[in-house]
Backbone bond lengths (Angstrom), bond angles and torsions (degrees), N, CA, C in turn:
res aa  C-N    CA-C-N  psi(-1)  N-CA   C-N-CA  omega(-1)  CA-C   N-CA-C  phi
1 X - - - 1.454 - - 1.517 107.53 -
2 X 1.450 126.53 89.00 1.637 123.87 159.89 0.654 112.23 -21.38
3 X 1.458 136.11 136.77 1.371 149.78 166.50 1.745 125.98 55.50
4 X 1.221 124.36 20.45 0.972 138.77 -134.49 1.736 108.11 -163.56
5 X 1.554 116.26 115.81 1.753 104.62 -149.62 1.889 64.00 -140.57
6 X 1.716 83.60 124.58 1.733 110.01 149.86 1.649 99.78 -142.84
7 X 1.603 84.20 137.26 1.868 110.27 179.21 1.551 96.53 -132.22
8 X 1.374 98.67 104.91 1.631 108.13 148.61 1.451 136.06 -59.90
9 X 0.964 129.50 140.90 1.791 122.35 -167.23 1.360 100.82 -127.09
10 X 1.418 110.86 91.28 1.431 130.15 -162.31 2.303 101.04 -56.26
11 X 1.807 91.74 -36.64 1.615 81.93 -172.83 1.870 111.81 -96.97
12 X 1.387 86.17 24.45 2.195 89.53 177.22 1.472 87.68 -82.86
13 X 1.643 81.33 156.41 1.794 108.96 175.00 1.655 90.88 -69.44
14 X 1.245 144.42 -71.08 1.079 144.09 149.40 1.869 119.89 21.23
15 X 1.708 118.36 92.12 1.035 114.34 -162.54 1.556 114.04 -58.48
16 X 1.040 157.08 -160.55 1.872 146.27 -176.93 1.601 94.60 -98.98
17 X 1.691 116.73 -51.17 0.837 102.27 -153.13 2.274 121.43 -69.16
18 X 2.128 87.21 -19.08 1.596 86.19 172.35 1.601 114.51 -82.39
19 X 1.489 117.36 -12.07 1.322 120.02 -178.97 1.812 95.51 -74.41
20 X 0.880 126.27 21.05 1.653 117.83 -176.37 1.599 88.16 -158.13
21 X 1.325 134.85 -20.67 1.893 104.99 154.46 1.697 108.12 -72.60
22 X 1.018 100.48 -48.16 1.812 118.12 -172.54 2.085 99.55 -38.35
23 X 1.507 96.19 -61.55 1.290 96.91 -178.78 1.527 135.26 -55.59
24 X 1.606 106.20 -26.61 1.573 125.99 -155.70 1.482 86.83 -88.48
25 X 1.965 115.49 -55.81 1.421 107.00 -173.49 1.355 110.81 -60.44
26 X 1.018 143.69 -27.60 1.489 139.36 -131.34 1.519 91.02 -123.16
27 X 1.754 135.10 -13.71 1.357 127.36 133.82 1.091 121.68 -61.76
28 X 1.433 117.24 -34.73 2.166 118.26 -168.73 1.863 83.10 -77.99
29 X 0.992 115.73 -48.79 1.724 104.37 -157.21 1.899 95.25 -69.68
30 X 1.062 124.20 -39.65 1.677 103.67 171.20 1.253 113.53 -96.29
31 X 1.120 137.45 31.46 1.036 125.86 139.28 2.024 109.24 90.47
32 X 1.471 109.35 27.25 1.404 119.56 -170.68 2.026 82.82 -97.23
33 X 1.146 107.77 -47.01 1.606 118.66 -166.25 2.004 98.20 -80.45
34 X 0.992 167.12 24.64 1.623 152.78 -161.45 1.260 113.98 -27.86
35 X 1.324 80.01 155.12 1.647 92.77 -170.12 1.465 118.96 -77.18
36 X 1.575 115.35 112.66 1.356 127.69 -148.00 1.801 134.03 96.91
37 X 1.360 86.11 24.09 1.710 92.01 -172.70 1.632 90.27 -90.11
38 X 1.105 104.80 136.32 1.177 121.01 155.99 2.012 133.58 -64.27
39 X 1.446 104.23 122.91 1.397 84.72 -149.05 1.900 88.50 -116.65
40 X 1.263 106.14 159.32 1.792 118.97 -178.46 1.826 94.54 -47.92
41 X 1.732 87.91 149.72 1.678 115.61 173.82 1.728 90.32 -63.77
42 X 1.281 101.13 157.49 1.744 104.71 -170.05 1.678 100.90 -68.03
43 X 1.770 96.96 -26.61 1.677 99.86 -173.36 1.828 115.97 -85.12
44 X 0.943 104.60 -14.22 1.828 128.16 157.89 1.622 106.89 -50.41
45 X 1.278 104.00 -73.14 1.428 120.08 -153.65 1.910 104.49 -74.82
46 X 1.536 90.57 -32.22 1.606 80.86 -167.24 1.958 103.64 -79.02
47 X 1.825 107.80 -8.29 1.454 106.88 178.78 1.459 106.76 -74.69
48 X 1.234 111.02 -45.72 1.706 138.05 -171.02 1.886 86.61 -52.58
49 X 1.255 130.83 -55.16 1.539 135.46 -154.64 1.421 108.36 -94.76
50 X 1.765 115.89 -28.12 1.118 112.12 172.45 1.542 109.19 91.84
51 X 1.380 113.90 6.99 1.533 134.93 150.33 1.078 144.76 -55.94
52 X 1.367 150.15 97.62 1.374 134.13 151.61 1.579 125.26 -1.38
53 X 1.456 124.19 117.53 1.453 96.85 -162.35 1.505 115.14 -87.00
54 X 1.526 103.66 -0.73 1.799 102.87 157.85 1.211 119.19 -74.10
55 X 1.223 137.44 10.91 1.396 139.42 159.95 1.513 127.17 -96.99
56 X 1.650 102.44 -7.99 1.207 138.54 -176.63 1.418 98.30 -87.50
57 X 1.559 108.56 -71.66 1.212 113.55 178.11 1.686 117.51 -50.25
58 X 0.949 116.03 -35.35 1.834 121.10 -167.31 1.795 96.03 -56.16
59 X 1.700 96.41 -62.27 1.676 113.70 -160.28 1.500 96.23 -51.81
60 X 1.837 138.95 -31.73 1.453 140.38 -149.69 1.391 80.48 -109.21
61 X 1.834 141.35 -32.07 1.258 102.07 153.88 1.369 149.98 -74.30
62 X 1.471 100.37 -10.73 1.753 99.87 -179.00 1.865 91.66 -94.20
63 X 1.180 119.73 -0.45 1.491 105.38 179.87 1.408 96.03 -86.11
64 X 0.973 130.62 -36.11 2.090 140.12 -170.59 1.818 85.45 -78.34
65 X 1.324 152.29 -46.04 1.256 122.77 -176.14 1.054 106.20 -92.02
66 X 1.213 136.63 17.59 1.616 146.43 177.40 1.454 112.28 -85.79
67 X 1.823 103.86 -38.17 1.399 119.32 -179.53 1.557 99.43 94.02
68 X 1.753 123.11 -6.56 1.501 89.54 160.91 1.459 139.37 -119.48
69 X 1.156 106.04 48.29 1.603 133.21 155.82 1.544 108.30 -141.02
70 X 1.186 87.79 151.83 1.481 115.41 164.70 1.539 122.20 -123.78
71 X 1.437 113.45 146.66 1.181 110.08 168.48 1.632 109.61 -124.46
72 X 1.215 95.17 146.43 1.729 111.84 -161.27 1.593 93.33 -111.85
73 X 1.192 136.31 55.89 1.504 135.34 -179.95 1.910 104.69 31.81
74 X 1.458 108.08 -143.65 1.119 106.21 -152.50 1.743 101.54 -77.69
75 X 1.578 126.30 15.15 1.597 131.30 152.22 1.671 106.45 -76.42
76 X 1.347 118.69 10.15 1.580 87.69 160.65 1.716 104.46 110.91
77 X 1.303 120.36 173.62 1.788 129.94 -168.65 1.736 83.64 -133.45
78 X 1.422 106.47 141.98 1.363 122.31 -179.50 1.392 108.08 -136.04
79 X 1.266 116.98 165.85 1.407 118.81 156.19 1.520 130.05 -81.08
80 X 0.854 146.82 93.26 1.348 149.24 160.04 1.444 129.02 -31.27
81 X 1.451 86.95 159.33 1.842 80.89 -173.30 1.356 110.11 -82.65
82 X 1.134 87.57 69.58 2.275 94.21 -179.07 1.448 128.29 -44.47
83 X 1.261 106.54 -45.16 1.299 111.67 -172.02 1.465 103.64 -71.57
84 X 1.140 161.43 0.48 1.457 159.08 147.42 1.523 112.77 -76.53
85 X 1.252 112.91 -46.49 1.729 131.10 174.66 1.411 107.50 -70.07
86 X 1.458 138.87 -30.93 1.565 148.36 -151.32 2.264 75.44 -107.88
87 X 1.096 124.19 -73.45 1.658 125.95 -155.87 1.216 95.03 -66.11
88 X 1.352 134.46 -38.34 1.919 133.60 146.24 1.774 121.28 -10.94
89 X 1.600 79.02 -59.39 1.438 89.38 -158.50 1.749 124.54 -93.21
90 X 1.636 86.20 -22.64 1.849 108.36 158.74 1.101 109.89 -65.78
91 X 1.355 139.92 -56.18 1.562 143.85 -179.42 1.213 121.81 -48.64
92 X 1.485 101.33 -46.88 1.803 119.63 179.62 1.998 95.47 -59.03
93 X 1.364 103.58 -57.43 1.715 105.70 -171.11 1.526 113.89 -47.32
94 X 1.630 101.19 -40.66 1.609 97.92 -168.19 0.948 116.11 -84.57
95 X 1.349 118.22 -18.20 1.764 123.57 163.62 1.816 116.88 -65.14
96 X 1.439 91.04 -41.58 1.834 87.08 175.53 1.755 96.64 -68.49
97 X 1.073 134.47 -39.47 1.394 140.83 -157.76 2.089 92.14 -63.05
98 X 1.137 95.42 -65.79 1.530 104.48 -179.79 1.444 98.52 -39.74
99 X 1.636 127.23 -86.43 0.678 114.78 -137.70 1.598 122.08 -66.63
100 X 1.450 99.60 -35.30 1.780 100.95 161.12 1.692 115.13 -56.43
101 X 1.237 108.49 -28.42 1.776 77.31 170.78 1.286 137.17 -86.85
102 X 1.736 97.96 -7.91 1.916 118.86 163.23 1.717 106.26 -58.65
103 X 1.334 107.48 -48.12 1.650 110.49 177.16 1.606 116.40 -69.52
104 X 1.123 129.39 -17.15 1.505 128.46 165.27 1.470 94.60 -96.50
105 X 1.191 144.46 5.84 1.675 132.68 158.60 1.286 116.19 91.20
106 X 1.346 132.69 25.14 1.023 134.71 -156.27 2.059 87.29 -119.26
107 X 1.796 100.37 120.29 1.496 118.69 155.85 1.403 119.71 -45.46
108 X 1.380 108.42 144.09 1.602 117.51 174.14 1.401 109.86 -23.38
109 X 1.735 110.44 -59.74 1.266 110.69 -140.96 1.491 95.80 -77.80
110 X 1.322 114.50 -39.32 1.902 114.78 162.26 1.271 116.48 -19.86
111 X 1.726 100.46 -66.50 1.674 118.46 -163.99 1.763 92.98 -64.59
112 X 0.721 137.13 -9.20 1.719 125.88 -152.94 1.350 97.15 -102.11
113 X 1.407 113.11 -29.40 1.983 128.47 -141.74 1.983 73.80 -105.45
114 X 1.013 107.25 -39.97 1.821 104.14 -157.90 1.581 92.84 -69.55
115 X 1.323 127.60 -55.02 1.506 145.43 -177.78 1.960 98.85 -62.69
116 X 1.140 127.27 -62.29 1.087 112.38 177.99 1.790 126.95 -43.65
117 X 1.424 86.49 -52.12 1.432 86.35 167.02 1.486 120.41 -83.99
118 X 1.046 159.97 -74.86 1.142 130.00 153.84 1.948 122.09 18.76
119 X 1.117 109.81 -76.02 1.523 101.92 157.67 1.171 123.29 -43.15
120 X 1.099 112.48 -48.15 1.734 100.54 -163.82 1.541 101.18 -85.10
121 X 1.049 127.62 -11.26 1.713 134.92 174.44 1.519 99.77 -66.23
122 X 1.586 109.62 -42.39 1.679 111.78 -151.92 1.795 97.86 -80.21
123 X 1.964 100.35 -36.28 1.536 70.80 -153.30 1.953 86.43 -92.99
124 X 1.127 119.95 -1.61 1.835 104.03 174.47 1.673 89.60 -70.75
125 X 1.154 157.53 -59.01 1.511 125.46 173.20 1.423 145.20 3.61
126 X 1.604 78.32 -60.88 1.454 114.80 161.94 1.127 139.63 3.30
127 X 1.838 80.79 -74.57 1.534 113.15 -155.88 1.749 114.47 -84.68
């Protein structure tokens, strides 16, 4: 991948294939990856990484229902304009999130404390 550095950490708790979605979005969302870079054949990338290329394939499918790749058939997998499609799709969640927790009865400050944590659960996972 030109310009573009993914390192797998064969002994993280961290399965390979999210240590290589985690990495790809989190280049397209700052802006190391642009929108429209052309990214390695799944069977490229997984030789280049030293991957299985069904693990290749998995990470380019949850990145394509993520919204930040695309695949253009036999023209190739790109990056997408994620960051408009990704703040789309966060907004949409926290609104369904809200409103089901107004219908189980739970106050702002509930809904805020339940959602805060929740975040901080998801992204120490993460790590």
């Amino acid at each position: 991948m030109t310009g573009v550095k993914i390192v797998i950490d064969a002994d993280s708790a961290t399965a390979p294939f999210e240590q290589l979605r985690a990495q790809i979005a989190g280049q397209a969302h700052d802006g190391t990856l642009p929108t429209g870079h052309r990214l390695p054949t799944v069977r490229g990338l997984a030789e280049q990484l030293g991957l299985a290329a069904n693990t290749v394939a998995k990470a380019y499918r949850a990145l394509e229902s993520d919204g930040v790749i695309e695949t253009r058939g036999r023209n190739g997998t790109f990056v997408a304009a994620a960051g408009d499609a990704a703040a789309r799709e966060a907004a949409a969640a926290a609104l369904d999130f809200a409103r089901r927790a107004r219908r189980l009865g739970l106050d702002r400050d509930a809904a805020l404390a339940a959602a805060h944590e929740a975040v901080r659960a998801a992204y120490d996972e993460s790590r």
